[in-house]
DSSP file (Angstrom, degrees, kcal/mol; ACC not computed):
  #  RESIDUE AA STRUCTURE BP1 BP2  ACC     N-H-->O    O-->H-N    N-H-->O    O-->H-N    TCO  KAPPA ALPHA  PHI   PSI    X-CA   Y-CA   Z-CA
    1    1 A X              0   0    0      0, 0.0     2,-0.4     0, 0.0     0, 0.0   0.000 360.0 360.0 360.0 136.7  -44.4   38.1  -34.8
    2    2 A X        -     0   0    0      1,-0.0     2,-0.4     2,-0.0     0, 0.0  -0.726 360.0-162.5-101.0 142.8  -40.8   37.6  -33.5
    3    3 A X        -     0   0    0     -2,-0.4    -1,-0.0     2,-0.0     0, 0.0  -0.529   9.4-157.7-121.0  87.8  -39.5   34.1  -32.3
    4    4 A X        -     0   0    0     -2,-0.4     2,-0.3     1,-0.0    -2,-0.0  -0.247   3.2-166.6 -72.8 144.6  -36.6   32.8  -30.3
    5    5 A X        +     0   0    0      0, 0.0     2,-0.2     0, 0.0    -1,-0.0  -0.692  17.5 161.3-118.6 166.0  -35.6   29.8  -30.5
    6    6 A X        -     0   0    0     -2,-0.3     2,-0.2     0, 0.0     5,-0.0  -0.934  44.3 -60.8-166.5 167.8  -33.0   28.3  -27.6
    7    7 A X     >  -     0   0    0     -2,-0.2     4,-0.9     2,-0.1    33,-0.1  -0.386  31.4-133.0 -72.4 135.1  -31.7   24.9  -26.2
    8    8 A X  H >> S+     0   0    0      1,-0.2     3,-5.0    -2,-0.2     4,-0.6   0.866 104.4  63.4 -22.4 -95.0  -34.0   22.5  -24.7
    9    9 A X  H 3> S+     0   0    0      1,-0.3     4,-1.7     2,-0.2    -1,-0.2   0.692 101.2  43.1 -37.1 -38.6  -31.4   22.2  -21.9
   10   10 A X  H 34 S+     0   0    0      1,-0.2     4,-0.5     2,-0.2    -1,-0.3   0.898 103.4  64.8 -89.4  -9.3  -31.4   25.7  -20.5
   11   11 A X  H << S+     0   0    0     -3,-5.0    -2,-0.2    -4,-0.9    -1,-0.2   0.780 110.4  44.4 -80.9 -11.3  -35.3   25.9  -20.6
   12   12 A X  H  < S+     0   0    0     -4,-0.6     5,-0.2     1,-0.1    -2,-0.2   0.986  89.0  94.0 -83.5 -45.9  -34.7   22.9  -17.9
   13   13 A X     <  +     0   0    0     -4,-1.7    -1,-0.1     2,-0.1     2,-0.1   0.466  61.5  85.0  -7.4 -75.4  -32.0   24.7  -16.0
   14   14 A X    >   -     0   0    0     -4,-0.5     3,-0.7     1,-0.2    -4,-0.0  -0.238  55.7-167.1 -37.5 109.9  -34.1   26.2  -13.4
   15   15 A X  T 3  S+     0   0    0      1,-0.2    -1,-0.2    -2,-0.1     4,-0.1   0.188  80.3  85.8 -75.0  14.6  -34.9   23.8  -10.3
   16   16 A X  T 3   +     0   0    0      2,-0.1    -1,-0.2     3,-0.0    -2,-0.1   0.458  63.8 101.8-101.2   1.3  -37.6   26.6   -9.5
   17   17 A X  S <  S-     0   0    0     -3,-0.7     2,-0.7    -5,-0.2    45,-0.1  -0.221  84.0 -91.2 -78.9 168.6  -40.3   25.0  -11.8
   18   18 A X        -     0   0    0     43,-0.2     2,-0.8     1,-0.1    -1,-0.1  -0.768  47.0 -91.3-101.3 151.7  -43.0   23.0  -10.1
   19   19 A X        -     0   0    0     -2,-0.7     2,-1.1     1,-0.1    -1,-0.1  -0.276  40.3-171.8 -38.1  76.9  -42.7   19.9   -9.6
   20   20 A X        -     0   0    0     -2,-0.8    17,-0.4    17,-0.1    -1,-0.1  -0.487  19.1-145.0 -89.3  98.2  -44.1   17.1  -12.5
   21   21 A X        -     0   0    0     -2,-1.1     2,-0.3    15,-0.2    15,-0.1  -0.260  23.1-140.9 -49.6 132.7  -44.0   13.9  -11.6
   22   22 A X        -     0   0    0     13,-0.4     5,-0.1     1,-0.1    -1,-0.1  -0.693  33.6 -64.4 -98.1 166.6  -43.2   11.6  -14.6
   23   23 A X    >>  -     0   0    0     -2,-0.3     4,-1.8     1,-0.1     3,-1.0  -0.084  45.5-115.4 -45.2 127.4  -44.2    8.7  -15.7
   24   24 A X  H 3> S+     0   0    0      1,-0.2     4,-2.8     2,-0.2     5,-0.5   0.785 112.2  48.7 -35.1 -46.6  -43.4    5.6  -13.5
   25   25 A X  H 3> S+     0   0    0      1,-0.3     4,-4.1     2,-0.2     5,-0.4   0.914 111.4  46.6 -45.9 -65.9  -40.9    4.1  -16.4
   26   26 A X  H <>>S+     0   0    0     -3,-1.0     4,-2.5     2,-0.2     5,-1.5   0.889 114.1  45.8 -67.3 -51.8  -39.2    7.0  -16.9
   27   27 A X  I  <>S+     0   0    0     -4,-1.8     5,-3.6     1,-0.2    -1,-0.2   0.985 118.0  44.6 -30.6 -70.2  -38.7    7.7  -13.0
   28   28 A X  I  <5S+     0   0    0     -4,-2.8    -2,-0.2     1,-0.2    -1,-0.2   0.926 128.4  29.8 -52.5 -46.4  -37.6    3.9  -12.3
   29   29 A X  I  <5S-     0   0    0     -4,-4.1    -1,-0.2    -5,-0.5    -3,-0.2   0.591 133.9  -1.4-105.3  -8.5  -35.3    4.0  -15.7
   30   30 A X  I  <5S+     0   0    0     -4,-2.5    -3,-0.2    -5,-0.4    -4,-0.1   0.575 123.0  35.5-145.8 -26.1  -34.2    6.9  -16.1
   31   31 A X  I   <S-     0   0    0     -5,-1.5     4,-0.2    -6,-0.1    -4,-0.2   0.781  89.4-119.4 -81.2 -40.5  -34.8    9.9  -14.3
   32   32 A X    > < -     0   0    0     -5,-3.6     3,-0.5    -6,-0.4    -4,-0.1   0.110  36.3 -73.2  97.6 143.7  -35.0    8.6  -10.7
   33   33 A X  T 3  S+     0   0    0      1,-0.2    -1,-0.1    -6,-0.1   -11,-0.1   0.618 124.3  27.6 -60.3 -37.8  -38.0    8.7   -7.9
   34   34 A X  T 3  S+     0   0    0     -3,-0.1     2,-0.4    -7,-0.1    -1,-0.2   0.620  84.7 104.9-120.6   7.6  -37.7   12.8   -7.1
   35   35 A X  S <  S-     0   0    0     -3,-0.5   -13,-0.4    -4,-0.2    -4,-0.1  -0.700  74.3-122.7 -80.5 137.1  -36.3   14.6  -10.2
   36   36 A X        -     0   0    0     -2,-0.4     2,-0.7     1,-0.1   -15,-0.2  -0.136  31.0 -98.0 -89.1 167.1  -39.5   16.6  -11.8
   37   37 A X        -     0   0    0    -17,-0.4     2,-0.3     2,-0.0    -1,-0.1  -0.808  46.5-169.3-106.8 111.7  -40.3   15.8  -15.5
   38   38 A X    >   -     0   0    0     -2,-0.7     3,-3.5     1,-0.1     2,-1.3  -0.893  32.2-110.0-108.9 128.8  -38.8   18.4  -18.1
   39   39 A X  G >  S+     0   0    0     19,-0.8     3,-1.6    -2,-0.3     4,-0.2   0.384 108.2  75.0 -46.7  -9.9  -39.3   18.9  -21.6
   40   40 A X  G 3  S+     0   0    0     -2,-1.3    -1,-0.3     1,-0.3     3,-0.2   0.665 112.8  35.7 -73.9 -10.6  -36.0   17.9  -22.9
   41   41 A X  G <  S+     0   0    0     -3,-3.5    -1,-0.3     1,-0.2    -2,-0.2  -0.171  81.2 109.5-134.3  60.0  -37.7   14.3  -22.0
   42   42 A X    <   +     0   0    0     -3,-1.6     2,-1.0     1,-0.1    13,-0.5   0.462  58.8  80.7 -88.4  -3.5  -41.3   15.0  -22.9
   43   43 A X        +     0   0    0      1,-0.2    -1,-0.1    -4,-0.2     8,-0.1  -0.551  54.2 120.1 -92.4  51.5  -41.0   12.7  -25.9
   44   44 A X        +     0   0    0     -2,-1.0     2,-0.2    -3,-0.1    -1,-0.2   0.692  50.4  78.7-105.4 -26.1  -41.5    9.9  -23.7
   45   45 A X        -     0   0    0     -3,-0.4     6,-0.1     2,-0.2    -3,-0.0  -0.369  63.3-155.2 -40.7 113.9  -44.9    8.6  -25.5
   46   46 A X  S    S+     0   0    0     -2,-0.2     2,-0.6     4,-0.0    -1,-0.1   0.267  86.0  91.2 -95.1  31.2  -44.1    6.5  -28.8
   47   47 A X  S  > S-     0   0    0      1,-0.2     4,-1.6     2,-0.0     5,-0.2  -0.941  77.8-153.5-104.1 116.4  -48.1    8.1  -29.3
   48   48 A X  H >> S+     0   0    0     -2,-0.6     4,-3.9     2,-0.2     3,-0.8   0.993  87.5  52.0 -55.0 -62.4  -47.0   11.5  -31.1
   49   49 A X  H 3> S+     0   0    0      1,-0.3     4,-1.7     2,-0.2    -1,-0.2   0.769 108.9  43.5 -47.7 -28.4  -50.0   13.2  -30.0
   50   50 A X  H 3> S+     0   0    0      2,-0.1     4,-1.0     1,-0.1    -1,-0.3   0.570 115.9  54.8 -92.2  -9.7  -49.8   12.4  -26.4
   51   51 A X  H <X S+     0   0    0     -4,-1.6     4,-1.4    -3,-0.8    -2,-0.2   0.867 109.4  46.1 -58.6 -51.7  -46.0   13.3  -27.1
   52   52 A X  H  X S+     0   0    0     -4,-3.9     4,-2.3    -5,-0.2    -3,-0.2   0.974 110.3  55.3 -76.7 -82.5  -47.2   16.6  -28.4
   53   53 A X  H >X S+     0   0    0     -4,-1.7     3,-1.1    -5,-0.2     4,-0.8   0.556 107.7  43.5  -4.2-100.5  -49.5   17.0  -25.5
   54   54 A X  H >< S+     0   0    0     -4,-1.0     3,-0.8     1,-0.2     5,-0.3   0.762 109.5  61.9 -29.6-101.2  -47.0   16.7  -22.7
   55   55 A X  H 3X S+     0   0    0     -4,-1.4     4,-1.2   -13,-0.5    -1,-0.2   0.450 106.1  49.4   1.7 -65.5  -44.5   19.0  -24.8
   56   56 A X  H X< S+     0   0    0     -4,-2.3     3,-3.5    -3,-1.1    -1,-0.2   0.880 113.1  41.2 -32.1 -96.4  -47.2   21.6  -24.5
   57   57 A X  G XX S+     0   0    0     -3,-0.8     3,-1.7    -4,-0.8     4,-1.1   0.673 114.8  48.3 -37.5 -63.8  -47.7   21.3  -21.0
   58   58 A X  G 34 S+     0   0    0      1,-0.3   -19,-0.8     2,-0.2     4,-0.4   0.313 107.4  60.2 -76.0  19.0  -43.9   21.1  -19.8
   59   59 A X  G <X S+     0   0    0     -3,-3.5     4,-0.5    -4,-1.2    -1,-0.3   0.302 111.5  41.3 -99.5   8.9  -43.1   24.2  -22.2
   60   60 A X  H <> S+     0   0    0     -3,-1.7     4,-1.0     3,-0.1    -2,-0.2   0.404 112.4  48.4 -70.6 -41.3  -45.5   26.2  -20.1
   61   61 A X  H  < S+     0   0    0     -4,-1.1   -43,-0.2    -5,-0.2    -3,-0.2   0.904 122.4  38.4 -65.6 -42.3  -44.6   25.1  -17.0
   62   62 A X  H  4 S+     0   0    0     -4,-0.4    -2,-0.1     1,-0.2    -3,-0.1   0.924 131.9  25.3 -93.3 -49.5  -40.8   25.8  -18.1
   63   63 A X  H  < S-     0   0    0     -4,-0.5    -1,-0.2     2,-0.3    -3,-0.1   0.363  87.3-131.1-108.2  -1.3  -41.4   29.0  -20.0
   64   64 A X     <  +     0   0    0     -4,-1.0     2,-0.7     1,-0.2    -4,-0.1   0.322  68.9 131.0  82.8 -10.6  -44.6   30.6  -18.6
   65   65 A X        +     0   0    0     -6,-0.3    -2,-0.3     1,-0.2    -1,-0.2  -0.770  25.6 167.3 -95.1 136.4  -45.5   30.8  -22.4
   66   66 A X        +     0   0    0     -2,-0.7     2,-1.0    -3,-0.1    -1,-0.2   0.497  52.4  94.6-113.8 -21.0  -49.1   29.4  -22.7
   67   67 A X        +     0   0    0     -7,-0.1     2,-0.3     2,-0.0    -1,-0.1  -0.759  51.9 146.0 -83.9  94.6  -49.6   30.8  -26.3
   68   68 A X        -     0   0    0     -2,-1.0     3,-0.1    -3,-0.0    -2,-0.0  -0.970  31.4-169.8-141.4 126.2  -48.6   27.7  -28.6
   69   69 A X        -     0   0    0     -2,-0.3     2,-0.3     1,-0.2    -2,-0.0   0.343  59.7 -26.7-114.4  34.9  -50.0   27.0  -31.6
   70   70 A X        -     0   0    0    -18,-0.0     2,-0.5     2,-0.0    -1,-0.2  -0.822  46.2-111.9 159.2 148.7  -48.7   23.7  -32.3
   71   71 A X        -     0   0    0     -2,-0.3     2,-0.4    -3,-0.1   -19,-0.1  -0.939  28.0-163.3-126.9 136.0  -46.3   21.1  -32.0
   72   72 A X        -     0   0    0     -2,-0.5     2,-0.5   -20,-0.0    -2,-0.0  -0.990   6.2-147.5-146.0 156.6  -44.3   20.0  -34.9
   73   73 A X        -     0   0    0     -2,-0.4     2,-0.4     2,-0.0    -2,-0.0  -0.813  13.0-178.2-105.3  82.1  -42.1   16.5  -35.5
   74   74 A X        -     0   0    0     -2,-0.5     2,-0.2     4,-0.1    -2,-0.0  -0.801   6.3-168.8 -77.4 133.3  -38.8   16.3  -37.6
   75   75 A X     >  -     0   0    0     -2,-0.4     4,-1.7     1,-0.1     5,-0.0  -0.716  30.2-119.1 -85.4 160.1  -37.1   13.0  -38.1
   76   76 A X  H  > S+     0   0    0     -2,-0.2     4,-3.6     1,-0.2    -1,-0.1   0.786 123.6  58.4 -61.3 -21.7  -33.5   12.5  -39.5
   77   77 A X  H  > S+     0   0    0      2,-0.2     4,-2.6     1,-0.1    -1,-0.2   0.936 103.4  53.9 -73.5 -34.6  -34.9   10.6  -42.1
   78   78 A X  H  > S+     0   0    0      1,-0.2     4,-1.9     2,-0.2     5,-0.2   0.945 115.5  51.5 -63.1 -24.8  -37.3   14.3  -43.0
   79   79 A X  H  X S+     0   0    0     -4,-1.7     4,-5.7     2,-0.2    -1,-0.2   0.925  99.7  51.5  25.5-120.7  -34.1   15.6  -43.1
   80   80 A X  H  X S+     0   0    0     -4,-3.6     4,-1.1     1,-0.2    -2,-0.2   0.885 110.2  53.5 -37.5 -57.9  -32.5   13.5  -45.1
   81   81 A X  H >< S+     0   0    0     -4,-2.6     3,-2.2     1,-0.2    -2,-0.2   0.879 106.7  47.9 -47.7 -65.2  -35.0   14.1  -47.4
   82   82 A X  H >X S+     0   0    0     -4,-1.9     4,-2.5     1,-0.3     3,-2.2   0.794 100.7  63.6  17.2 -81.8  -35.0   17.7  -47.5
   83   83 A X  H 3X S+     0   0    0     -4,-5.7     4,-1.5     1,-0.3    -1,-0.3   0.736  96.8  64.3 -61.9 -12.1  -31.5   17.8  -47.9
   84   84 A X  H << S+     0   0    0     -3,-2.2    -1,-0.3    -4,-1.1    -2,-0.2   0.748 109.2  36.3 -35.4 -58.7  -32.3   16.0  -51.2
   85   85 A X  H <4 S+     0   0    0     -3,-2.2    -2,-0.2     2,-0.1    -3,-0.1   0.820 118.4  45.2 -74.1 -58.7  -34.1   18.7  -52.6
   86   86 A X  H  < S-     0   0    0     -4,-2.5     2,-0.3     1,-0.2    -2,-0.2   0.762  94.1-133.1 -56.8 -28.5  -32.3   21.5  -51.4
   87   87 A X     <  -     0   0    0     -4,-1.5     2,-0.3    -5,-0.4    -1,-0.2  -0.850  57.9 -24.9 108.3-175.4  -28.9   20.6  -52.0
   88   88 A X        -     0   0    0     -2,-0.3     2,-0.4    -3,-0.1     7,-0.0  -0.608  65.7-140.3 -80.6 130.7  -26.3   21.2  -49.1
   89   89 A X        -     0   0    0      6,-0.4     2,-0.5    -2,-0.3    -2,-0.0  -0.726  12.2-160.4 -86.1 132.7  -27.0   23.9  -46.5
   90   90 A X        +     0   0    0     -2,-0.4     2,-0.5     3,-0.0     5,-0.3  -0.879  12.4 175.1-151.5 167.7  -24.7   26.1  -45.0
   91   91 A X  B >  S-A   94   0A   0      3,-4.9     3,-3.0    -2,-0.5    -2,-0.0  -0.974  77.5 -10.8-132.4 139.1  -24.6   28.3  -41.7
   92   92 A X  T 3  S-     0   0    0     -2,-0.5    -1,-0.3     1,-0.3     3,-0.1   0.913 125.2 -64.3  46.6  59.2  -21.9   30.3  -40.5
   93   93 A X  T 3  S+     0   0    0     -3,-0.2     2,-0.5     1,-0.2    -1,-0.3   0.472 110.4 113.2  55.6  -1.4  -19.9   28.7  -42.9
   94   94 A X  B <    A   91   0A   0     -3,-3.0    -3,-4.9     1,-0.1    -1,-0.2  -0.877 360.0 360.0-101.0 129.4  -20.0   25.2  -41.7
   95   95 A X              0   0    0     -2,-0.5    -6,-0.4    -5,-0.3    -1,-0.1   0.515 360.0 360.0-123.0 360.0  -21.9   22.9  -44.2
């Protein structure tokens, strides 16, 4: 199975999604009382699973794709680690 990956930011682009109210905090502090709730701020939980959750939901609304098998978490620090083991990466010549 093939997968594309793209920026958070252009799956929000469209104003044509429906509307998801967010959570009052996030309205009042950051978002504002009528802009709809998008995935690029679905990590609004500090509960990962209800984190995960929402993800879900506002990648479906964004991207119509409903076949997800999963939600997965990097920190900088998993990283870090990583980069520990492997050694240096590099991609299009930038390392």
């Amino acid at each position: 199975m093939e997968r594309q990956f793209q920026d958070v930011f252009q799956l929000d682009l469209p104003w044509t999604y429906p509307f998801i109210r967010p959570p009052q905090e996030l309205a009042d502090y950051l978002l504002g009382p009528k802009q709809s709730w998008q995935l690029a701020d679905a990590n609004w939980s500090p509960d990962f699973p209800t984190s995960a959750e929402e993800a879900v939901r506002l990648y479906a609304n964004e991207s119509g794709d409903t076949n997800i098998d999963g939600v997965l978490a990097i920190t900088t620090y998993t990283i870090d680690e990583l980069l520990q083991v492997t050694g240096p990466v590099t991609v299009r010549s930038t390392t």
